[in-house]
Structures are given as structure tokens and as C-alpha cells.
C-alpha positions, 0 to 999 in steps of 0.5 A: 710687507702690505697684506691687506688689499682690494680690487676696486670694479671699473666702470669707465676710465680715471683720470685722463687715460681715456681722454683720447677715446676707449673700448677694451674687449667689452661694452658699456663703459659710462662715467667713473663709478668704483665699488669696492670688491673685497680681496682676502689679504691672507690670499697669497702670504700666509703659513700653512696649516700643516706646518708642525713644531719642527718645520714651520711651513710658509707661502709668498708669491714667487715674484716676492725674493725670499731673503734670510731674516723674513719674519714668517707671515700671521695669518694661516691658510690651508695648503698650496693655492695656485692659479693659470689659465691654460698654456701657462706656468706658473710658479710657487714658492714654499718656505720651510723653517726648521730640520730640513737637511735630508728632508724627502720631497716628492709630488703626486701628478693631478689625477684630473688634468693628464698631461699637467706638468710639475717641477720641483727645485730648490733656490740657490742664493748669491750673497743672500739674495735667490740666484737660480733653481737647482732641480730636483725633478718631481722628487728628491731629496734637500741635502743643501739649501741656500741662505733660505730654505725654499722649495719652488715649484712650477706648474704647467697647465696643458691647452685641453686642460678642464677649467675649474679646481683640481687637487694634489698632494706634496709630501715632506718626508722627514729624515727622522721618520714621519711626513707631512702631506700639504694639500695643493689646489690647482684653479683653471681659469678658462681661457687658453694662453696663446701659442704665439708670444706676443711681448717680444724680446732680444736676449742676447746669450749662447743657445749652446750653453743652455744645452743640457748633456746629452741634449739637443739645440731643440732643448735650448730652443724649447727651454727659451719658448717656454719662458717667452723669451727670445735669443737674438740667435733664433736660428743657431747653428746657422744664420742669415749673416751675409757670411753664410747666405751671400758673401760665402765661398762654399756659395755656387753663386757667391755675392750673385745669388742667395745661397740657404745652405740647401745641401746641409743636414736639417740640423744645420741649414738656414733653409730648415732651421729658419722655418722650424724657429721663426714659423714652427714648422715642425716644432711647435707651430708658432715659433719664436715672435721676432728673429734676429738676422743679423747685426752690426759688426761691433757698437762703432762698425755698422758694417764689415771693411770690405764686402764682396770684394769691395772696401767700405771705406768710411762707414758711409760705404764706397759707391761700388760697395753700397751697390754690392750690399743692397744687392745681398739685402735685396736677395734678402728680404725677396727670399724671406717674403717668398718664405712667409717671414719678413714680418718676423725677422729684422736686421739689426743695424746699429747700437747707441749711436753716440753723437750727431755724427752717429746719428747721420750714419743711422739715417743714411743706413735707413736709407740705403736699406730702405732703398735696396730691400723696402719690406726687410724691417730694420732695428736700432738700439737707440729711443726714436729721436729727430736727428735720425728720423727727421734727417735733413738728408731725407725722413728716415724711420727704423721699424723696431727703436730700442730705446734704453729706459733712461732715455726714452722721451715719451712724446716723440715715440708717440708721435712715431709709433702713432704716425708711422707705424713703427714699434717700440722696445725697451733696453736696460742696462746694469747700472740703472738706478732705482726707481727705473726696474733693473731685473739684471741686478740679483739684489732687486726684488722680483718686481723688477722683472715682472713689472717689465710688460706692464709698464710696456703697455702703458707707453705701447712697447712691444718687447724688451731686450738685454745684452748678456740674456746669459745672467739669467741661466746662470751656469746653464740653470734656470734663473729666478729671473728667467722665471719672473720674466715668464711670469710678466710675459704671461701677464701680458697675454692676460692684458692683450686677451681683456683688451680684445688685441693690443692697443693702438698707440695714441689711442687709449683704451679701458684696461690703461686704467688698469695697468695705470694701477700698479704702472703709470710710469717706467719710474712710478710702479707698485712693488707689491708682489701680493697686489699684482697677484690679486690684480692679476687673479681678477684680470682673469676672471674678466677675461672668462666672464666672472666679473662685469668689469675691468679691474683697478687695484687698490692697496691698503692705505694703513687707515691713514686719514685724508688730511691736508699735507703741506711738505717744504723742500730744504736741508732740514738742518739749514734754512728755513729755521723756523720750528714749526715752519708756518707760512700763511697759515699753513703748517709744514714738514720740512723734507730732505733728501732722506732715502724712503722709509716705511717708519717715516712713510716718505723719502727718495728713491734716486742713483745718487741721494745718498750723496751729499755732494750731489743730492743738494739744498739751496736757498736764496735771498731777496723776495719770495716766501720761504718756501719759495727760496728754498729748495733740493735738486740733483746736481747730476740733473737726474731723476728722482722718486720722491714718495708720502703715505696719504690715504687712497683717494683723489687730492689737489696737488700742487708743486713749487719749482725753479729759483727765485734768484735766478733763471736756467734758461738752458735747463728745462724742469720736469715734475710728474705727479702721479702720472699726471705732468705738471711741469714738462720739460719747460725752462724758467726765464727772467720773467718766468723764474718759478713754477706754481702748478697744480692738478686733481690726482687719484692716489690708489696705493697708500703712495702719493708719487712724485717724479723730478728731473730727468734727461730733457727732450729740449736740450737730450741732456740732463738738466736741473730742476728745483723743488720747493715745495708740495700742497696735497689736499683731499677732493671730495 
């Protein structure tokens, strides 16, 4: 666990992520000059002071999943400390070690901030890791705990709420008699978290399940906003599905005019609900950011077989057909610009087309929207890609590509977002591997679902979907990972309030290097709970004013010394031999396919490294160094993580790759190297059989990051790449 931090000022922009022009939410911006602000590394992880012999009391940020054998913090601290701006929640967590079975916990509200909400919950476990928050209002009693005792608690800071520090008490009765009182204090930062949500999300899940007995489809709804996240059924009990507003029999005029449901009770009509959830009108003034009016028919049927009376035929659609639903998408997007919402809603055509066929499909469905109804915006899950766009049957683009992190192929989308003024979305699946973020799985540390907008921002992606949004209100409750997410989403407002707005895609802005700290990658993003809380804290204070300029973390780096590393790739059992390697001079570790270890201070992250018959070693005869004909790569040709501890700091880094012996004319090699591409997607050839490519890198948090291999934009499949080796030596 690192505890020890700094938050470095920014004047100006590291590396290139300012090399197409600048400007956040403030002036002044010159050459790079960092200066060190020193952050109290027992900030956020420390044991309370008021813990007693038979209950020792401890604190880590909520992002950090408290897991059974933890070693309690050193370092003490006075309390609770918590931070939010206005309109937000904000989670804390509070660790109890000792006799808590049947220990009274109740919280007294803040005498200074009327209308302060606090919750009180305990973690439910799965298998050793935090599941969901079992409530317990503002008091009750702990009659069971999980793997680990921990009380969680949110808070939530009015609109009106006065800035600065405000104080609470939380009281431990214990079931022996006595209590222990532990001060919280509540810092306001001031400025007012938005209303309207600004990373968007499509969660697909059941609205009612989330109903609590006795409730109403309002407490579902109120439920998802307050964690921003959005239910690919915004308007449920009803809908825009052509089965109710169009192809429906109770309709007056059916397949002729557009029918809202006008004589339905309020709380069943499309015509009232679609203006209280996606406007707010009479709900709370914003509504959700983007709704879903409807989808494809399952992942091969785009569309229903027959339509109005007509047969579809192929998918492609029958003349007669084709005309019947342009006639329902027209009405359609007329009513919803009448309405004020065709810019928050979207129709939801297609899910992973699979092949060239698919593809086709997918333009020609663009096109026949596009044609019939030109302002209704359109959805695909799949990464924006030529094929469809570029379809020779006529240019063709979707207004939301949601494209699986895997597969997304950054330059392309860029390209589109930029020239075309389309959005981009991400969409993860249960089986991603480490190093990709994965919140879905329960054995993942919180990161992974924090770190979800910030490494949006980098590649400018607006939203974020997942296909059973349910996992993370497991049996109705509240998730720790709905909680997370929360605590990303409001991230994210805090990244677009510094930024003055959201960035234009293709442009870059200041606060990039900012995020570039702790995400430059959807591979390569910092773990650390204790250092996004520190970043976060003096993002803050930029927006209010307390601080001149952007913030750029920076992690401990252990105190290691800036030396020279020199690392060869090769089965360190096999060839080369030689103990030591020294080749021309230079001294080399030899590196396998060894998983990261802190003990170490290097290895993989990657989906197959443990396995021997994927993660393998090469070398070849004939000319070249040894460090040359030797080599690892992934059989499978997927990507890989690969990290060393240096000391923070810039470094010359030069990598090694490809094959001596031979040529992969069809399997193009990729080495990124914090951030930066050395190698981008780029075959070796008879003439070209090696790569030797070097770049000036800044390495801010103790990790030199490596990315390798990877799914190919030349071939759109994964290819090969051979690592030989690694220089990195420190710039001055």
C-alpha cells in the first residue's frame, strides 16, 4: 500500500498533451515548471485516535475494498475527514477490529448544514471481497458482519450548503456498556456539483427490482440519479418501442399516426413519463442525460419480422417494409423535437456486428434512419470503424459508437469524433482482463470502477455502458460498485468544472496532463486509492480558486535512485546463458513472463501470463546481439502490461522488438511506452525485421509502464509482437 504522496503544481503541459494547442478554465500556461506541494501521506489511511484497546478503529478511502487479513494502518489521525462539493456524495469507510457483535452505532446530523443527509450501512461480502451495503439508516445495531467489519457511510452535501469545515459526532455503543465518540469533520468545498449529469451511461437492468416494498417507480428512478447512472429504460413502465407509440392496436390511428398514450394514467403514459425523466419536468429539473427509446430485437435481429403488416424479409428489409418503418421513425424524431428531447434520446440499433456482413447491415440501417428521420440520433455497440462508416454503399456514421475497451482503435475514433461530431462510449465485458478496468468483477479492487471517467477523458468518451447494470444492486441494495461509480461520475464533473466545459476531441487542453497522471492509457492507470483522493482534493481546490494552477500527481517513488536499467526479454532459465548478461558493456536483468510483484518491483499484468503454453520465449540463431535474438510474446497476440519501479522522473527509454530470423509481414507490433507509441501497429518485413525505437518519457508514479501487443487497426485482429529488450536511462 503506498502512503506516501505529492501533488506537483502544473505550469504548462508535459510531455505532448499539449501539442495540438491548450487552455483549461484558466490563463497563464507558459513552459513546463513543476514545484512540489507537499500532501500528508497519513491523509486518508490512518487509525483513529480514538480507538481503544478492545476496538481498534481505522480508515482508507472507499475506493480501497477492505478485505480480511488488511494490516491496519501506522500512522494515526484524529477522527473522520471528509470532503464534497455541494450536490455531492461522498463515501467513507470505517474499519472496526475487535468485539463489535451487537455494537450500537448511531450518527448525530450536522447542526450546521440543514438538510445534510448521512447513511449508515454495513459491507456484505462474497467470497472475501465487499459485495453490497446492507443499511442501517442513521443508527442501528451490528448483529453481523461480513469477512470484515466495516461501517460505511455516505454523505451528501445540499446545493445551499455554507462552504468550508463543519462538525459531527458518530457514536460506538458498546454491547458492554461505555461508548466511543469519533469526531467527523465535513469540508465544503465551494462550488455546486451540476444537476445535469454529464458522463453518461447505458445500464442495462430492471427499474423494478430496484423498487423498495411499499415504493414507487420515483424511488427506482431517484435511486439511479443519485448514483448518475442511467437505466437503458429511463422511461419504464412505458416506452417509445414502436409496439406502444406506433405498430399498437389500441392505437386510433395505428401505423399512421404517432400515438403517446394520451388517455393512460400519468404514471403509465410515454407522454408524461418521457418528459419527467428525460426533461425533469416535475421531478427534479434535470432529468437523466440520455435515454434509450428502443433497440434491436436481439444481437442477430436488428429488427422485428414483420412491421405494420409487412414481412422484413432479409434484414435488409422488403421495399414496402422499409417504407412502413421510416414512416414510424420519421413520426418519431417529429414528436421528440416538437418535445424538446431528440438531443436526449437515441435509437439503439444494432449489437456487435460480428463480420463484413454485419457490417453492411449496420451502414445500411444508418442509412435508412438517416434518410427517414435525419435528427433522431442513432447507437451501435461496436468501436467506430471504416467498414461501416465509410461503406461503399454511402458514408454512414452512428452518433453514439460504443465501442468494447478491447477493441477500440484510438485513431480512427479520433478521426470521427473530431471530423464528424460523433460521441464515443466504452463497454466492458465480464471476461476482460487485467490490465483493462473490469468493475463487474467483485474480486477487483475499486479502481476499477473509479477510474472508468478518467480514462474516458483521455480519448474524449462521454459514457460508459454494461449489459447486466443489475450485478451492482445485487438483491435490490446498493452495490459498492454502484457506489464507486458514483464516486467516478462525480469525478468527472469535478474534471469538466476545472476545464471550463468538456474538451473538444482532437484538441488538447491542460488539465490532459492532469488525467494523464493517474490514466494515460485504458491499460496504464494508477491504482492507488490514497493518490486519486490527494489528486482529487486539489482539483477541488483549483476549481474554487486555492490553488493557481492544475494539479499533476505524483506517487512515492520508495526513494529509489535514478540509475540506468537495462532489462533483456527471454526465458530466464534458457538462452541467453550467460550470468551476468553484459553486452557491450552494459549489465542486464534478465525478464520473463513473471506476474508484477511488489517484492521484485517488476512483471506483467495480462489474461494468459501465467500460462506457459501462451506467454512464451524465443530465441534465434545467426546474426544479431543476444539481446536481439532473444525474446517473449503472447501467442494468443494479446496485450500486456508490463512494469518496473524507477525513480519519478524523465528517462530516455528505448525498446527492442520483432525477430532477427524472420519477418511477420501480417502481424503488425505495438509497444506504447508510457503513453507515448514507439511501435504503432507497424509490420516488420525482409528489410525491416527489427525495431529499435526510443522516446523522452515522464514517469510520475514510482512505475515505468509498458504496453505490448494488442488487437491490430491494419489487420482487426490480434497479431504478434516480440519484445527483446529495454534501455531506460535518466534525462537530466
Amino acid at each position: 500500500m503506498r502512503q506516501s504522496l505529492w501533488v506537483l503544481v502544473l505550469v504548462g503541459c508535459l510531455a505532448a498533451a499539449c501539442d495540438d494547442g491548450g487552455g483549461g478554465a484558466r490563463d497563464g500556461h507558459g513552459d513546463p515548471d513543476v514545484s512540489p506541494i507537499p500532501v500528508d501521506a497519513t491523509a486518508y489511511t490512518y487509525r483513529l485516535q480514538q480507538s481503544s484497546d478492545a476496538l481498534l478503529l481505522w480508515t482508507t478511502p472507499a475506493t480501497r475494498k477492505v478485505r480480511l487479513g488488511m494490516v491496519p494502518p501506522e500512522a494515526a489521525g484524529d477522527g473522520l475527514r471528509v470532503s464534497a462539493a455541494r450536490n455531492e456524495y461522498e463515501a467513507a469507510q470505517l474499519v472496526l477490529q475487535g468485539a463489535v457483535e451487537g455494537l450500537g452505532v448511531e450518527v448525530a446530523p450536522f447542526a450546521t448544514l440543514p438538510g445534510a443527509a448521512i447513511d449508515l450501512a454495513v459491507l456484505t461480502y462474497d467470497d472475501g471481497w465487499p459485495l453490497a451495503l446492507a443499511p442501517l439508516g442513521v443508527e442501528g445495531v451490528v448483529r453481523a458482519w461480513g469477512a470484515v467489519p466495516v461501517l460505511w457511510l455516505t454523505f451528501y452535501v445540499p446545493e445551499g450548503a455554507p462552504a468550508g469545515l463543519h462538525h459531527t459526532t458518530l457514536t460506538l455503543h458498546r454491547s458492554g456498556g461505555g461508548t466511543l465518540a469519533v469526531p467527523i469533520q465535513l469540508e465544503v468545498y465551494d462550488f455546486t456539483l451540476p444537476r445535469e449529469v454529464a458522463f453518461h451511461s447505458q445500464l442495462n437492468l430492471s427499474v423494478q427490482r430496484l423498487i423498495p416494498a411499499e415504493g414507487r417507480a420515483d424511488d427506482a428512478k431517484e435511486l439511479l440519479y443519485a448514483h448518475r447512472l442511467t437505466p437503458a429504460s429511463v422511461t419504464w413502465p412505458s416506452g417509445f418501442n414502436p409496439s406502444i407509440t406506433w405498430d399498437n392496436p389500441v392505437a386510433p390511428a395505428r401505423c399512421a399516426a404517432f400515438h403517446d398514450e394520451p388517455s393512460d394514467s400519468p404514471a403509465y403514459s410515454i407522454r408524461h413519463l418521457a418528459r419527467r425523466y428525460i426533461l425533469g419536468e416535475g421531478w427534479n429539473g434535470a432529468g437523466f442525460p440520455d435515454a434509450m427509446l428502443f433497440q434491436f430485437v436481439d444481437n442477430a435481429t436488428p429488427r422485428p419480422a414483420t412491421f405494420c403488416g409487412e414481412a422484413r424479409g432479409d434484414h435488409y428489409g422488403s421495399a414496402a417494409y422499409n417504407a412502413a418503418w421510416g414512416r414510424f421513425l420519421g413520426a418519431l424524431a417529429t414528436y421528440l423535437g416538437d418535445a424538446g428531447m431528440l438531443e436526449r434520446t437515441y435509437y439503439y440499433v444494432q449489437n456487435e456486428p460480428q463480420n463484413a456482413e454485419d457490417h453492411r447491415l449496420a451502414a445500411h440501417l444508418c442509412r435508412l434512419t438517416r434518410a427517414a428521420a435525419p435528427g433522431l440520433r442513432i447507437a451501435i455497440s461496436e468501436e467506430p470503424k471504416p467498414e461501416i462508416a465509410e461503406d461503399p454503399g454511402g458514408a454512414c456514421g452512428y452518433d453514439i459508437w460504443i465501442a468494447h475497451v478491447r477493441a477500440f482503435e484510438e485513431d480512427y475514433a479520433l478521426r470521427r469524433q473530431r471530423d464528424h461530431g460523433e460521441s464515443l462510449w466504452f463497454y466492458t465485458l465480464d471476461h476482460d482482463p487485467m490490465p483493462y478496468f473490469n468493475p463487474a468483477l467483485v474480486a477487483r479492487d475499486g479502481m476499477d470502477a473509479r477510474i472508468i471517467p478518467w480514462v474516458s477523458w483521455r480519448y474524449r468518451a462521454r459514457g460508459w455502458a454494461y449489459y447486466d447494470g443489475a450485478r451492482f444492486f445485487p438483491d435490490g441494495r446498493v452495490g459498492v460498485v454502484a457506489a464507486l461509480l458514483r464516486e467516478g461520475f462525480e469525478d468527472y464533473e469535478y474534471l469538466v468544472l476545472a476545464n471550463g466545459g468538456l474538451p473538444a476531441a482532437g484538441v488538447a487542453v491542460a488539465l490532459d496532463t492532469t488525467v494523464a497522471s493517474v490514466a494515460s492509457s485504458l491499460t496504464s492507470w494508477n491504482h492507488d486509492p490514497d493518490a486519486m483522493m490527494a489528486l482529487r482534493h486539489e482539483l477541488a481546490r483549483y476549481i474554487t480558486g486555492a490553488r493557481p494552477e492544475l494539479p499533476v500527481l505524483v506517487s512515492d517513488d520508495g526513494g529509489l535512485a535514478r540509475v540506468p536499467l537495462y532489462l533483456n526479454f527471454q526465458d530466464p532459465g534458457g538462452a541467453p546463458t550467460d550470468d551476468p548478461l553484459v553486452v557491450d558493456g552494459l549489465s542486464y536483468q534478465k525478464v520473463g513472463w513473471a506476474a508484477y510483484s511488489d517484492a521484485t518491483g517488476q512483471g506483467w499484468f495480462g489474461e494468459r501470463i501465467d500460462n506457459p503454453s501462451i506467454a512464451l520465449y524465443g530465441f534465434d540463431s545467426g546474426a544479431g546481439s543476444v539481446i536481439e535474438r532473444s525474446y517473449v510474446y503472447d501467442d494468443y497476440g494479446r496485450d500486456n502490461l508490463f512494469e518496473v519501479r524507477v525513480a519519478n522522473g524523465r528517462y530516455a527509454v528505448t525498446v527492442g522488438a520483432g525477430r532477427v530470423a524472420r519477418a511477420y509481414p501480417n502481424d503488425p507490433h505495438f509497444v506504447r511506452v508510457e503513453g507515448v507509441r514507439l511501435i504503432d501497429d507497424e509490420a516488420t518485413s525482409d528489410a525491416m525485421r527489427t525495431f529499435t525505437r526510443s522516446a523522452e518519457v515522464e514517469v510520475m508514479d514510482g512505475r515505468l509502464s509498458v504496453e505490448v501487443g494488442g488487437r491490430s487497426a491494419t489487420t482487426g485482429d490480434y497479431a504478434y509482437t516480440f519484445l527483446q529488450y529495454l534501455h531506460v536511462i535518466p534525462v537530466d
